[in-house]
N, C-alpha and C positions, 0 to 999 in steps of 0.2 A: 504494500500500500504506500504511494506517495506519501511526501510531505503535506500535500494540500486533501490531498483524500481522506488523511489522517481527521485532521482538523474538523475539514467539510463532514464528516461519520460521525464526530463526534458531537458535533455543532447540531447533526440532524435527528439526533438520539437527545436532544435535551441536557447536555452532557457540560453545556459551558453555563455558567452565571455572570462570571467576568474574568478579566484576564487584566493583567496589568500594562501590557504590549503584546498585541493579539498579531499586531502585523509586523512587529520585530520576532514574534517566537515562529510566522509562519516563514520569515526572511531567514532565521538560525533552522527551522526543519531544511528548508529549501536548498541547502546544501548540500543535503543528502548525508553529513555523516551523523553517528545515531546521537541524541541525546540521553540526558540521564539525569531521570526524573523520581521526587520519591513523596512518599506521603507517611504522613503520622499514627501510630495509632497507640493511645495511653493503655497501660493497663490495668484498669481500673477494677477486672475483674477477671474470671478463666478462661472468660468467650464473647467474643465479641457478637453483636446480634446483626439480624437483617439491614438496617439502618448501615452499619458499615461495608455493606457490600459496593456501595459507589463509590467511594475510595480504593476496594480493592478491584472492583470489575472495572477501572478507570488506568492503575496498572496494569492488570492481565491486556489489555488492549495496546500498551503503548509497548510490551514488552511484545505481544506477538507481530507486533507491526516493524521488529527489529531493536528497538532500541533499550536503554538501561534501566531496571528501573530497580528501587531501594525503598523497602520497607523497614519503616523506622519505629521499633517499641520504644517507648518514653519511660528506659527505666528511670528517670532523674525527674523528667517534667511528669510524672503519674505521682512521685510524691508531692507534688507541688499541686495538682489541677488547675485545670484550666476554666477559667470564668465566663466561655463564652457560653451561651445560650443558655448558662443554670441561674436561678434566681438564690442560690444557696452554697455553700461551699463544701464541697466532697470530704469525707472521712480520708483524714489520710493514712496511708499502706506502711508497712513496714516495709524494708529490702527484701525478707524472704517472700512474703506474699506475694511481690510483685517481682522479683523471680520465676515464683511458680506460672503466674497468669501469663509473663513472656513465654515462655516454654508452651503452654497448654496453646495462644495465639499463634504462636508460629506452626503447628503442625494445621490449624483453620486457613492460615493465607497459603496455603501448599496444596490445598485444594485449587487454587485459583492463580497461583506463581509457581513458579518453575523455579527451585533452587538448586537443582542437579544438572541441569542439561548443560553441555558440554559448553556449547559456543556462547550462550551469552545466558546465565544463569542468573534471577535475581536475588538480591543481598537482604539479610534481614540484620540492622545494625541495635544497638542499644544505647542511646545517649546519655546512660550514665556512663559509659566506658569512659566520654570527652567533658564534663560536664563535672562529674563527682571530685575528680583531680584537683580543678581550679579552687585556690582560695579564694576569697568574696571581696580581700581588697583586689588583687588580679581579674577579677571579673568586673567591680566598679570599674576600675582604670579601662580595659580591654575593651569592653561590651557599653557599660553604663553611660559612660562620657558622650558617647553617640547617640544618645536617645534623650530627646524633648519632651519636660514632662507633658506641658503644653497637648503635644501629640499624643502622647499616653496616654491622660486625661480623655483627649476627643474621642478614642476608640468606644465602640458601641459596644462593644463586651465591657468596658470598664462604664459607662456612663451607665448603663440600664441597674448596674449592680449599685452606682451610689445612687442612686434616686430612688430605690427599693429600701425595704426596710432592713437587709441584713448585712447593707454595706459591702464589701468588700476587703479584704484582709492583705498584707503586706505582701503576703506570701503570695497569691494569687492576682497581685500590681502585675508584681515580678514574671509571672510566665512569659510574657510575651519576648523579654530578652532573652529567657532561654530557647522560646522558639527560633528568633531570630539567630540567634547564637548557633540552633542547630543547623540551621539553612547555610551561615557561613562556612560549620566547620565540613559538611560534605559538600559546600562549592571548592574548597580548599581538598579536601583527601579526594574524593572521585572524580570533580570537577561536574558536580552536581549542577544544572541548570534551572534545572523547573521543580518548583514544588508544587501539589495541589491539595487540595482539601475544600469541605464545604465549605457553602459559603458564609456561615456563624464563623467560616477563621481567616476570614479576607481583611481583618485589622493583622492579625500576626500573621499574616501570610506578605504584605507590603512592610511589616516590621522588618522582617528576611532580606526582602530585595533592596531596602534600604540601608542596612546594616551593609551591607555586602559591597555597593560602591561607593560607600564611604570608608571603606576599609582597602578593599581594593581599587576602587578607581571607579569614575565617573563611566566610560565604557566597557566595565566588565558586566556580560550579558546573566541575567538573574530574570526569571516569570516567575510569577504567580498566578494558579488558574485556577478558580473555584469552578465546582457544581453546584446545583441548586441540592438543598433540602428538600427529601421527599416528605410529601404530609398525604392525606387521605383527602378524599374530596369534603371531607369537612371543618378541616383546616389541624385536625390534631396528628401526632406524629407516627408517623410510618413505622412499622415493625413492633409497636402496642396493638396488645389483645385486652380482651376481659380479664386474659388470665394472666398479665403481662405482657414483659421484651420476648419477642421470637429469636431463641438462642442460637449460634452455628454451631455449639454442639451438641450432639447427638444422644448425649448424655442428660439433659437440660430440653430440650426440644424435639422429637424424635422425627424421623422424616417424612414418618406416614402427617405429623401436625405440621410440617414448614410443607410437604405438596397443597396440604389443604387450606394452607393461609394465602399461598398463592394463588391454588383453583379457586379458590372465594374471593378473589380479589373485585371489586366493586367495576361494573361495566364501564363508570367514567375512566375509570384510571387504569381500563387492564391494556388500551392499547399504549400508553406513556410506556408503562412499567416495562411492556414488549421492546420497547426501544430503549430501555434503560441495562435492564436488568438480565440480555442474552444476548449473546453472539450471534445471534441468527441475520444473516443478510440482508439488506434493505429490501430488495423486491420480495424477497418471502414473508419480512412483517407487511408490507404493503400489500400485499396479496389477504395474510391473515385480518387486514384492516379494514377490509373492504367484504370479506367476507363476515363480519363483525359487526359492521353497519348497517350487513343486508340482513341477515338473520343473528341477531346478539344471543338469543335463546339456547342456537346449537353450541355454543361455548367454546368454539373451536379455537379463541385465541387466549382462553385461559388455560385450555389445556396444554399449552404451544409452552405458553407462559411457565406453567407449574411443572 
């Protein structure tokens, strides 16, 4: 798949929200050598749920389409949490906890990444390896000096928390320089390009690209690309049931209830989700879409779907 095929697929899959330079990262594809791109995930717990599948089914597509891509556990920023999209601040993990929940996560993104294959296998790093090292005056000096609190302040992950009634904690100011911080230190070791994440992380996700040509230089190429948040057609969040998060493991969720959360996926949203949430070719969801429209009853694109 080209450079611009790329993009254009994933553009037509619902797949972008915004990008920080859409037409410099399609000018860095257009080169044609691969990039290397990675996305975040905390470990906040042993398994991460359906919600995180666009993060992950967002790498599996950049990696079969040739290029690098890096899955990142937050062992350092999962003690820390992150404040975007919560009204409240996370329990925070011991090291061994969140140890275990890396381990248990990485055998879930292996369903979906390729970390064996030979020619270009993806990486699952841990940011506490670069992160836990540093002391905090090396970090103020290194990291901190770069960052306007000004700026800090405006982010919408930080604004919604002090204007609520639980405030926000020092500890959870801070994430966003470690995010950023992790964006430099894999532009810096793999020569990391792109990160992406929803779009609740497009304030620390412009924290990254900033950090990075401030440190490095005004032309050193750094994106940021969110997707949207998926929600239900009634505005509440995807991957909630009655009976809770829909788990990836199998332990937690079993697979006969994740076909069935899918095959009941509501008639607005089952042709989105066909474009979101499979590999399946444009003109075959097109085909299933139109079959969908004429007869929604036969269910053929839930079944496609689930």
């Amino acid at each position: 798949m080209s450079a611009s095929d790329l993009i254009d697929d994933l553009q037509w899959r619902g797949l972008l929200a915004d990008c920080t330079d859409l037409a410099g990262l399609r000018a860095r594809l257009a080169t044609g050598a691969p990039i290397t791109v990675y996305c975040g995930f905390d470990p906040t717990g042993d398994s991460l749920h359906v919600g995180h599948l666009m993060g992950q089914l967002t790498l599996a597509r950049f990696q079969r389409a040739g290029h690098h891509v890096i899955a990142l556990a937050g062992g350092a920023t999962g003690m820390v949490g992150d404040p975007s999209g919560r009204s409240s601040e996370r329990n925070l993990l011991t090291r061994e906890q969140l140890a275990h929940n890396i381990a248990c996560i990485k055998a879930q993104l292996a369903r979906l990444l390729d970390f064996t294959v030979a020619a270009n296998p993806a990486r699952l790093v841990d940011n506490a390896d670069w992160i836990a090292p540093i002391s905090f005056l090396d970090f103020l000096r290194d990291v901190g000096k770069y960052f306007s609190l000004n700026v800090m302040l405006a982010k919408d992950s930080v604004k919604s928390r002090m204007e609520g009634d639980s405030g926000i904690s020092y500890t959870e100011f801070s994430y966003q320089l470690l995010q950023a911080y992790d964006f430099l230190h894999l532009r810096n070791t793999f020569a990391c390009e792109l990160q992406i994440g929803g779009s609740d992380q497009w304030g620390n996700l412009t924290a990254g690209t900033d950090l990075i040509r401030k440190k490095l230089g005004a032309d050193t190429t750094a994106f940021g690309w969110t997707f949207p948040l998926i929600t239900k057609s009634d505005g509440t969040k995807f991957g909630k049931t009655a009976g809770g998060a829909v788990w990836l493991d199998a332990t937690r969720t079993s697979p006969y209830k994740l076909y069935q959360f899918f095959v009941n996926t509501e008639d607005a949203k089952v042709c989105e989700y066909l474009r979101k949430f499979t590999f399946l070719p444009r003109a075959e969801i097109e085909i299933l879409e139109a079959a969908h429209a004429a007869n929604p009853g036969a269910r053929e694109a839930h079944r496609a779907l689930a």
